[in-house]
C-alpha positions as CSV (number, residue, x, y, z in Angstrom):
1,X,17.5,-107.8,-24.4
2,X,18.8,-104.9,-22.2
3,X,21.5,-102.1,-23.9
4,X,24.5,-103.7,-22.8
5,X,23.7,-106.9,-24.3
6,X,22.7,-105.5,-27.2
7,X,26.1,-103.8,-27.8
8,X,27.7,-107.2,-26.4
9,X,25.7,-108.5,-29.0
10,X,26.8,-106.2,-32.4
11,X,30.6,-105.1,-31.4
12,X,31.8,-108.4,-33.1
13,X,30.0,-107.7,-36.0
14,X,31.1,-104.1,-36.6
15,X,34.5,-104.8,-35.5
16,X,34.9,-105.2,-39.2
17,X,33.3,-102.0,-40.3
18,X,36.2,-100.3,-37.4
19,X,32.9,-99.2,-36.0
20,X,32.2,-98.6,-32.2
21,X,28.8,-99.2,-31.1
22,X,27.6,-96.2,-28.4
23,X,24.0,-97.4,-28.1
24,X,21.9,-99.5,-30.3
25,X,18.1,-99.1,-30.3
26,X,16.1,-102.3,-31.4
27,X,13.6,-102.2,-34.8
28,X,13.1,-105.8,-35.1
29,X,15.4,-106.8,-37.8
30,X,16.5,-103.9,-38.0
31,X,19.1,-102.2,-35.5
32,X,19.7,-98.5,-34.9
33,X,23.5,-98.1,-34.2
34,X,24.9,-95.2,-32.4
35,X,29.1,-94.8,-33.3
36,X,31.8,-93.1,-33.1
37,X,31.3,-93.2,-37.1
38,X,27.5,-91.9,-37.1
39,X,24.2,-93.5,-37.1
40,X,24.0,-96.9,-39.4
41,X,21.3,-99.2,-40.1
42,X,22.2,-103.2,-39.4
43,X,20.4,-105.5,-41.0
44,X,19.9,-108.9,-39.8
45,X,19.1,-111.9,-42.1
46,X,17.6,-115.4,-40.5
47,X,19.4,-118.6,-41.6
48,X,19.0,-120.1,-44.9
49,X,18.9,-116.2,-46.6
50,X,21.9,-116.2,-48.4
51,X,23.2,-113.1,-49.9
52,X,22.4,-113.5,-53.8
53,X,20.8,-110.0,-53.2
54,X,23.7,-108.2,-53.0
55,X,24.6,-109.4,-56.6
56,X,21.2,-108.0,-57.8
57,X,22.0,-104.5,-55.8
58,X,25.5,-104.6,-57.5
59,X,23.6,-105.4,-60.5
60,X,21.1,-102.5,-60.3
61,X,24.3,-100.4,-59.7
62,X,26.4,-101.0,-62.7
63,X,23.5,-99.9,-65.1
64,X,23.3,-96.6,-63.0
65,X,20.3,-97.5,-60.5
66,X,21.2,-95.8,-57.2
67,X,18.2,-95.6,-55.4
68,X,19.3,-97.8,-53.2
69,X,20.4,-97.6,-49.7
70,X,23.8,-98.6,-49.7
71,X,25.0,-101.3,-47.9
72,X,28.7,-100.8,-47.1
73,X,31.5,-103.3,-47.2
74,X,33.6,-104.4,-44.3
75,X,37.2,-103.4,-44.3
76,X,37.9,-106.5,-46.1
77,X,36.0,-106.0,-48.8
78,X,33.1,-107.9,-47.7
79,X,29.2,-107.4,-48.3
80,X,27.5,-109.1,-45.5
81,X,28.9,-111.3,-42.1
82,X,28.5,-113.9,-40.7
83,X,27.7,-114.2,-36.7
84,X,26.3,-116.4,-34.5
85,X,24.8,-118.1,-37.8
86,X,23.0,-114.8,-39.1
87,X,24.0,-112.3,-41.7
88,X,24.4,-108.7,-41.2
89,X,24.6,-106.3,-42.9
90,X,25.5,-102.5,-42.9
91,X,24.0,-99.9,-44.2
92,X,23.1,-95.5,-43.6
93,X,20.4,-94.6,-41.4
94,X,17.7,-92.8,-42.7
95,X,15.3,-90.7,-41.3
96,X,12.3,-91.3,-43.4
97,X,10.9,-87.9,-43.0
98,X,9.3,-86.9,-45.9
99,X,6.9,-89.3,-47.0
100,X,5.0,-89.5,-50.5
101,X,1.7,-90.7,-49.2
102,X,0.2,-91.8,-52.4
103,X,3.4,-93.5,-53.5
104,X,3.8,-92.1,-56.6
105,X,7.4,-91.7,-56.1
106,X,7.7,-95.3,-54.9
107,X,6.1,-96.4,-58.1
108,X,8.2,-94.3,-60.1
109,X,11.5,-95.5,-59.0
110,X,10.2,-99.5,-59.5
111,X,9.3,-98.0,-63.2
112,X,13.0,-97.0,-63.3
113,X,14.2,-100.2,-61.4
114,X,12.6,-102.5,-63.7
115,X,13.5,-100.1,-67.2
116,X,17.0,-100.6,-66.4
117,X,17.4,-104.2,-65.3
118,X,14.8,-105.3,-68.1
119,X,16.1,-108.2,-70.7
120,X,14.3,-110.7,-73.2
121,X,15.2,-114.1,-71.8
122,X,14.3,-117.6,-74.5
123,X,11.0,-119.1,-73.2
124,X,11.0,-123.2,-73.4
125,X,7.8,-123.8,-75.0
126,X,7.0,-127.0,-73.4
127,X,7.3,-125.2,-69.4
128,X,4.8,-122.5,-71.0
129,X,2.2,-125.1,-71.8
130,X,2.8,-127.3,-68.8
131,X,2.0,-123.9,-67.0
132,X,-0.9,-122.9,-69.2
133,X,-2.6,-126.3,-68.6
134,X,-1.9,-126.5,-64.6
135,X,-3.0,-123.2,-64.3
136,X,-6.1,-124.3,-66.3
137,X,-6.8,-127.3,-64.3
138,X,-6.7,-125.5,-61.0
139,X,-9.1,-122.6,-61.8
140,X,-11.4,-125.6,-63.1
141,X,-11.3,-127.3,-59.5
142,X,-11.6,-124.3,-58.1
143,X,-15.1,-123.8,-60.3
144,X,-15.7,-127.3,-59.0
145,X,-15.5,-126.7,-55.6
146,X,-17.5,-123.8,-55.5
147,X,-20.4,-125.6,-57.6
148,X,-20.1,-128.6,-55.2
149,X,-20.5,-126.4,-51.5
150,X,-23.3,-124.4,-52.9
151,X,-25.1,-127.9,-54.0
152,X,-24.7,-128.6,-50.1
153,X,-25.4,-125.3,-48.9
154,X,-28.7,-125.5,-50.8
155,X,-29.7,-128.9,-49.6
156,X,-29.5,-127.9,-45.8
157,X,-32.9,-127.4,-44.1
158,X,-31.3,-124.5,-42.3
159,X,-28.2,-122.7,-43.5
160,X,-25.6,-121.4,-41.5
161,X,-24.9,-117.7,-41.5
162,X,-21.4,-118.2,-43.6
163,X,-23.0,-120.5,-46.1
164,X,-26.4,-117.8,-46.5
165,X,-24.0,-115.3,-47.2
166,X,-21.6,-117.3,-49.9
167,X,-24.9,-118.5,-51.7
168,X,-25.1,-114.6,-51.9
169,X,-21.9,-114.0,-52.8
170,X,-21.8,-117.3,-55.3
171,X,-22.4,-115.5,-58.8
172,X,-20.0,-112.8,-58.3
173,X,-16.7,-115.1,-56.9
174,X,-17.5,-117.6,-60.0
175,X,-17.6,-114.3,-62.3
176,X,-14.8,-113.2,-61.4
177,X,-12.9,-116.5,-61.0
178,X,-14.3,-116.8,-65.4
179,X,-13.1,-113.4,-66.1
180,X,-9.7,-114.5,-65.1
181,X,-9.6,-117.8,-66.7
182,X,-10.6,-116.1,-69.4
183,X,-7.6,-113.1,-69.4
184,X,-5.5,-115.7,-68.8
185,X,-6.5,-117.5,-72.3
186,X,-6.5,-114.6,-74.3
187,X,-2.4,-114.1,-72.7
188,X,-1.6,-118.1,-73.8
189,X,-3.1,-117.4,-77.4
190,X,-1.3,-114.4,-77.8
191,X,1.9,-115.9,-76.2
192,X,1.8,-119.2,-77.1
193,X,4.8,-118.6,-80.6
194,X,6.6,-115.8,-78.3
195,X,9.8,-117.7,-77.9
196,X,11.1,-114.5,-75.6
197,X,9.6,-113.4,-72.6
198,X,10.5,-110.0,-70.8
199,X,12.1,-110.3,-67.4
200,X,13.6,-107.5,-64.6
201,X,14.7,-108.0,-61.1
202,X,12.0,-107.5,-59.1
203,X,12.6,-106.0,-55.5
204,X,10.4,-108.7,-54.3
205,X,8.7,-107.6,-51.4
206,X,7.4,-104.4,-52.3
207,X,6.3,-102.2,-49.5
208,X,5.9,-98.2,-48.6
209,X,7.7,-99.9,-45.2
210,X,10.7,-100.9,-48.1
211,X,11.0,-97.2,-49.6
212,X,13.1,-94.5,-47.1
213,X,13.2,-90.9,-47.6
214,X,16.3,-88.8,-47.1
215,X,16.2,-85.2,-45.7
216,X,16.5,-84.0,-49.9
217,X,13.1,-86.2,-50.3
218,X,14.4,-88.3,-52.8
219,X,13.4,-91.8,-52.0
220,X,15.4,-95.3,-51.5
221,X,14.4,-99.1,-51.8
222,X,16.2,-101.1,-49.0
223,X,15.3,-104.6,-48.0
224,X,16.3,-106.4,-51.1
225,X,16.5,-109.5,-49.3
226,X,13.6,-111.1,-52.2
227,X,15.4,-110.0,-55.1
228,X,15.0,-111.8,-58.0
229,X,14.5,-111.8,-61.9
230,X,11.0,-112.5,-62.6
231,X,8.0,-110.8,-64.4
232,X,7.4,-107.1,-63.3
233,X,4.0,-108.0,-62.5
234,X,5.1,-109.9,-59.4
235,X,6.4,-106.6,-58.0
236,X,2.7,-104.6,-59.1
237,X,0.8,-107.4,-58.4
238,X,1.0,-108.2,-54.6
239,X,1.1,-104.4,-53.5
240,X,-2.1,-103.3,-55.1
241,X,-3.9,-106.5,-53.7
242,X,-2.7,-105.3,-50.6
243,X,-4.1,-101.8,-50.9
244,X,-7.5,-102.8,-52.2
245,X,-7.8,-105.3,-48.9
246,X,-9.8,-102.4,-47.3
247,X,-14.0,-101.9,-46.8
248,X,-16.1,-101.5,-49.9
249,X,-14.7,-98.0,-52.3
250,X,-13.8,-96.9,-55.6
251,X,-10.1,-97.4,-55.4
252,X,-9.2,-95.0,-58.3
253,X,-5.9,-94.1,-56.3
254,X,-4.7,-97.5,-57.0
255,X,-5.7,-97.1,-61.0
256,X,-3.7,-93.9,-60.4
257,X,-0.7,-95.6,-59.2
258,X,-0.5,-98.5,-61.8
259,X,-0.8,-95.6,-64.8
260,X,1.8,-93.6,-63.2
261,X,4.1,-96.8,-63.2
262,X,2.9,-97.2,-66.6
263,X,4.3,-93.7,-68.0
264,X,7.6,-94.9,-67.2
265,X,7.0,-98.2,-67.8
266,X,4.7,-99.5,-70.1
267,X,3.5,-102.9,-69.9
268,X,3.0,-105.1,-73.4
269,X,-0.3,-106.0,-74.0
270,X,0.0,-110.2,-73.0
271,X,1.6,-108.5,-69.8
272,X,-1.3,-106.6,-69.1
273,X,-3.8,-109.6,-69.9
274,X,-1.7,-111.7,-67.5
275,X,-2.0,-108.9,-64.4
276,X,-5.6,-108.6,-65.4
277,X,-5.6,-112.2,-65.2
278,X,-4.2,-112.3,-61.9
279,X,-5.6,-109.4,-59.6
280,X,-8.9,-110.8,-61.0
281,X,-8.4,-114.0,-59.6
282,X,-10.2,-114.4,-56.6
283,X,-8.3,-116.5,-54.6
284,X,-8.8,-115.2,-51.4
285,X,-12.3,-115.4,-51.2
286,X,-12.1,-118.9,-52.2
287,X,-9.4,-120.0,-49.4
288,X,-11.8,-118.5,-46.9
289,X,-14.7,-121.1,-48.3
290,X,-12.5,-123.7,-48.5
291,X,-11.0,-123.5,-44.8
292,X,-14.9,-123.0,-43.7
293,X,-15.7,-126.5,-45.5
294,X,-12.9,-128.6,-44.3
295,X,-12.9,-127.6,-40.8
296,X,-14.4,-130.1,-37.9
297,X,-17.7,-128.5,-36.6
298,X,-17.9,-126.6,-34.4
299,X,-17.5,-123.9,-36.4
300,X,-17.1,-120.4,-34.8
301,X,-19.4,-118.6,-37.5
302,X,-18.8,-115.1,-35.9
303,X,-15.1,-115.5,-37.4
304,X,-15.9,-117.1,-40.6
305,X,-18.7,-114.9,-41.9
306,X,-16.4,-112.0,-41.1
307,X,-13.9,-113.0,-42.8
308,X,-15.6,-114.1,-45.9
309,X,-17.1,-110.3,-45.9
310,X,-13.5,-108.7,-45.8
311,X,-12.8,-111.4,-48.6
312,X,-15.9,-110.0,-50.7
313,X,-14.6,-106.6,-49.9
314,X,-11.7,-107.0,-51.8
315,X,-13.3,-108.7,-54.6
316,X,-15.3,-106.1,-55.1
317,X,-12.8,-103.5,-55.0
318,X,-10.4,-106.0,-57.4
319,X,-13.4,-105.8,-59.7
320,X,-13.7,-101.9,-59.5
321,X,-10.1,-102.0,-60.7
322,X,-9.7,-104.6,-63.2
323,X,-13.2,-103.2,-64.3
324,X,-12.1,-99.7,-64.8
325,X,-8.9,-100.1,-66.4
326,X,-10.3,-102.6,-69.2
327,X,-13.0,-99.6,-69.7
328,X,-10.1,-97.2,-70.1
329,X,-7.7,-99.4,-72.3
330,X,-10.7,-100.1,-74.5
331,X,-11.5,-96.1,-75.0
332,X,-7.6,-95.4,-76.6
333,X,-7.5,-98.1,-78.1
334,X,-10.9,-96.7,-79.8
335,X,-9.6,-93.5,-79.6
336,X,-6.7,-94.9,-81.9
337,X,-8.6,-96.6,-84.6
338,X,-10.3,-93.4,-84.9
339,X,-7.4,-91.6,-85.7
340,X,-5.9,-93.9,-87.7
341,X,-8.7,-94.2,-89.5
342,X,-8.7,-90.5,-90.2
343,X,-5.9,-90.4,-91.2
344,X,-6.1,-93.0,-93.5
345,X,-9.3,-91.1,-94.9
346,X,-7.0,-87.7,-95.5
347,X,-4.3,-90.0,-97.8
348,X,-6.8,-91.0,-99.8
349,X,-8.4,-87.5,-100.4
350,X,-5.2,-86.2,-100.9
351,X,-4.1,-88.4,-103.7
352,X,-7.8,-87.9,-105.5
C-alpha cells in the first residue's frame, strides 16, 4: 500500500479523533500517524477481537495503575472504532529510546500490575479435581508415548539419526516430565481444601516488544489486546520459556528476573509449586518426538534432529532454572528454621 492510500485508508478513522493525517508510516499492526495534532500510534485489531481490553485498562486505571499507554477516546466518547470490520484504536507515539535490557523494569511494573489488580476469587472444588485428574492423565500418556517410541527405536536394526539421539536424550525428558508431575501433586495436596484461589489480570502477551520507553525512561505496557484475569504465572510463565529457548547456558539472568518480580510480588508457596510444575514440563521436546513419529516417511532427518537439539537445549536450560531456584528456596527456608530455632533456644534460657 503506497502513502496516499494509506492516508485514504485512516482519514475515516481519525475523523473522530478531529485528527488530520500528514503521512502515515506502516509497523504492521501498528501505524505511525503524522497530524496536525502530533505523532499517535493506531492500533489495528483483526476481526473477532473485541474490546473487553479496554475494560481491563480502565480497570488497571481506577486503582491507580498508569503505566499504560493511553489510548484516547474519540470525540464521542468512544474507546475503539469500527472500520471496514476492524477496530482501531488511538493511542501516543512513543519513542522507545531508553531501553532496560535485562527487563528488570519490565518485571517490576507486571509486579505492580498484578499487586494492584490481585483478588481472592471462590474455587469450585469439583473443576479443581476435574483439572488435577486431566492434567494427571495427560502427563501419564505423555510417559507412555515416550516408553512406547524408545521400545521401537530400540528394536530397529539401524536407527535413524533423530531416534539415536532421543534414546540419548530419553532419561532426562522422562526426568523432567516426573519432576513436574510430581510439583504438580505436591500443588493439588496443598490446594486441594483452598476454596479461594488468587487471580490478577494478566497482560497476556507479555513481551520486551509490549513495554515502551518514554524520553523520562519510565516504561509503558501497550498491547493489552490478551488481557484477562487469570493466574499470574501465565504472564511469568510464557516469557521466561521464551528466554531460555537459546543454546546450552546457565541462565541465572532469568533466576534474576523472576526474584526481582518476586520482591514486589511474592508468589505463595502452591503458586510457586504450580510454575515449578509448569516450566518443568517438557512439552516441547515431546511435540518435536511426537511430530517425528506420526509423520509419513520420508523423513527429512536434517530438520528433525535439529530441532529436537534446540528442544533439549531448552530443557536443559529449564532444568538449570527450576533446578537452581528449588536449591535457593530450600537454603531460606533452612536458613529460617535455623533462626527460629534459635530463637526458640534463647526463650527458653531466658525463662531458666
Amino acid at each position: 500500500m503506497n502513502d496516499s492510500n494509506r492516508l485514504e485508508a485512516v482519514a475515516p478513522v481519525l475523523k473522530h479523533y478531529h485528527v488530520e493525517p500528514h503521512f502515515v508510516e506502516d509497523y504492521g499492526s501498528i501505524l505511525k500517524i503524522y497530524s496536525n495534532k502530533g505523532t499517535f500510534a493506531l492500533k489495528k485489531i483483526p476481526p473477532g477481537q473485541g474490546t473487553d481490553f479496554i475494560r481491563h485498562v480502565h480497570f488497571l486505571y481506577q486503582k491507580g495503575f498508569n503505566r499504560i499507554v493511553p489510548i484516547y477516546p474519540t470525540m464521542d466518547g468512544r474507546y475503539a472504532v469500527l472500520h471496514d470490520q476492524y477496530l482501531y484504536y488511538l493511542m501516543p507515539w512513543m519513542a522507545n529510546e531508553n531501553r532496560d535490557p535485562k527487563s528488570h523494569q519490565l518485571f517490576r511494573e507486571l509486579a505492580r500490575l498484578h499487586t494492584l489488580s490481585a483478588k481472592e476469587i471462590t474455587i469450585n472444588k469439583e473443576e479443581r479435581i476435574e483439572h488435577y485428574e486431566k492434567t494427571i492423565q495427560q502427563l501419564e500418556k505423555h510417559q507412555e508415548f515416550l516408553d512406547g517410541f524408545i521400545d521401537v527405536c530400540e528394536r530397529q536394526t539401524y536407527m535413524s539419526p533423530f531416534e539415536l539421539l532421543f534414546c540419548l536424550y530419553y532419561n532426562e525428558i522422562s526426568q523432567a516430565l516426573r519432576f513436574s508431575k510430581g510439583k504438580f501433586e505436591e500443588w493439588y495436596e496443598s490446594t486441594k481444601e483452598n476454596e479461594k484461589a488468587r487471580m490478577v489480570v494478566t497482560h497476556g502477551k507479555l513481551s520486551s516488544d509490549h513495554f515502551l520507553f518514554d524520553e523520562r525512561g519510565y516504561g509503558y505496557f501497550i498491547n493489552f489486546e490478551n488481557a484477562t484475569y487469570g493466574s499470574p504465572i501465565h504472564d511469568l510463565l510464557p516469557y521466561i520459556s521464551r528466554t531460555l529457548n537459546t543454546n546450552p547456558k546457565r541462565s541465572d539472568d532469568s533466576i534474576d528476573l523472576i526474584y526481582h518480580y518476586f520482591k514486589y510480588f511474592p508468589f505463595k508457596e502452591e503458586e510457586k509449586l504450580l510454575f515449578y510444575s509448569y516450566l518443568a514440563y517438557p512439552i516441547p521436546i515431546i511435540q518435536t518426538v511426537e511430530k517425528y513419529y506420526r509423520k509419513q516417511r520420508p523423513k527429512n532427518e536434517f530438520k528433525y534432529v535439529k530441532q529436537l537439539q534446540q528442544r533439549y537445549w531448552h530443557l536443559k536450560n529449564t532444568e538449570y532454572v527450576v533446578m537452581r531456584m528449588t536449591e535457593i528456596e530450600t537454603q531460606q527456608q533452612q536458613a529460617m528454621d535455623a533462626a527460629a530455632q534459635q530463637a526458640k533456644e534463647e526463650g527458653a534460657q531466658q525463662q531458666q
